[in-house]
C-alpha positions in Angstrom: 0.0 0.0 0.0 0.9 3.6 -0.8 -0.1 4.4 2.2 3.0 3.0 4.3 5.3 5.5 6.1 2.6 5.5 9.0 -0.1 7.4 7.3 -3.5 6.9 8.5 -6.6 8.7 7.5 -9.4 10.1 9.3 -12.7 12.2 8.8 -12.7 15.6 10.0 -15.4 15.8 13.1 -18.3 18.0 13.8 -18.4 18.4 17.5 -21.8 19.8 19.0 -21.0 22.6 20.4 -22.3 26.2 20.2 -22.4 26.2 17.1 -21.1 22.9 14.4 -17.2 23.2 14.9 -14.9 21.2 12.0 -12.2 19.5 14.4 -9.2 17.5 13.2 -6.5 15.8 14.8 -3.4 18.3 15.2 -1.2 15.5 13.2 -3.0 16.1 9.9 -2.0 19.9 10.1 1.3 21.3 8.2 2.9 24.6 7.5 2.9 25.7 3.5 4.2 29.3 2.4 3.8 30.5 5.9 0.3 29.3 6.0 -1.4 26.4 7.5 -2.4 23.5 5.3 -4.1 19.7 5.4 -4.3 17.0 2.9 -7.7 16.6 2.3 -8.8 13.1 0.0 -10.9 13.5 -2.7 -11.5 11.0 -5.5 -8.4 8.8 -4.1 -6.0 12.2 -4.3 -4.1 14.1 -1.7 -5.6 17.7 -2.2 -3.3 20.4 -0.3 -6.0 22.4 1.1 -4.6 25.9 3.3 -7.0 26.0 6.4 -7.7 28.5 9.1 -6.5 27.0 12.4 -8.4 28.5 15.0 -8.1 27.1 18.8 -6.1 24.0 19.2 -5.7 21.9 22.3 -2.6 19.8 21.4 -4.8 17.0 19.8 -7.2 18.3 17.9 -7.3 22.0 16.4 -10.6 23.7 15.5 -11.0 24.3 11.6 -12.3 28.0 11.2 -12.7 27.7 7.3 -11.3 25.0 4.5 -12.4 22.2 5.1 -15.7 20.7 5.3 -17.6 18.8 7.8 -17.3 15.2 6.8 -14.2 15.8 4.9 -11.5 12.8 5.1 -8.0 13.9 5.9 -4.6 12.4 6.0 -2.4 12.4 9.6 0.9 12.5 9.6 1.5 13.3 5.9 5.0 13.2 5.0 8.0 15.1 2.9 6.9 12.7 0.1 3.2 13.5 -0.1 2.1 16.4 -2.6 -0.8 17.4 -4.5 -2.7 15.3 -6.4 -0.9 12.2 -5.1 -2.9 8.6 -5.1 -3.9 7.5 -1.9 -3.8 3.7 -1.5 -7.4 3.1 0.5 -6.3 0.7 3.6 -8.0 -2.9 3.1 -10.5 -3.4 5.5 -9.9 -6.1 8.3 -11.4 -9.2 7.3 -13.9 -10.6 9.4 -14.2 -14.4 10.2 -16.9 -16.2 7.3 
């Protein structure tokens, strides 16, 4: 799988709150041109989205705009990940027949 060097993927989270809030996991969050930036998946690609970080509580960092609710993200992308690269979908673990 593609998707070695200890990538994982995860959905971005609506937390109820006072009002939706997009959450995702501090890991999936990376500096670009002096911005902030996540990979978000679309149609098995890597899409560099910049995001606005707003509060973050050293897990999880609250979204303020660029990315939807719902929206799958990669954590811990690496050097080697970049635009448009194909994600590898992890298989699912089989359960007994």
């Amino acid at each position: 799988s593609m998707l070695g060097h200890g990538y994982r993927v995860e959905p971005a989270i609506v937390t109820w709150e006072a009002e939706d809030v997009v959450r995702v996991p501090v890991a999936a969050l990376f500096r670009s041109n002096g911005q902030w930036a996540a990979f978000r998946i679309e149609d098995g690609r890597a899409r560099m989205t910049p995001v606005e970080v707003g509060r973050d509580n050293g897990r999880d960092a609250e979204i303020v705009s660029g990315l939807d609710p719902g929206t799958t993200v990669v954590l811990y992308p690496g050097e080697q990940l970049v635009d448009g690269a194909r994600l590898e979908p992890r298989p699912e673990p089989r359960t007994g027949t």
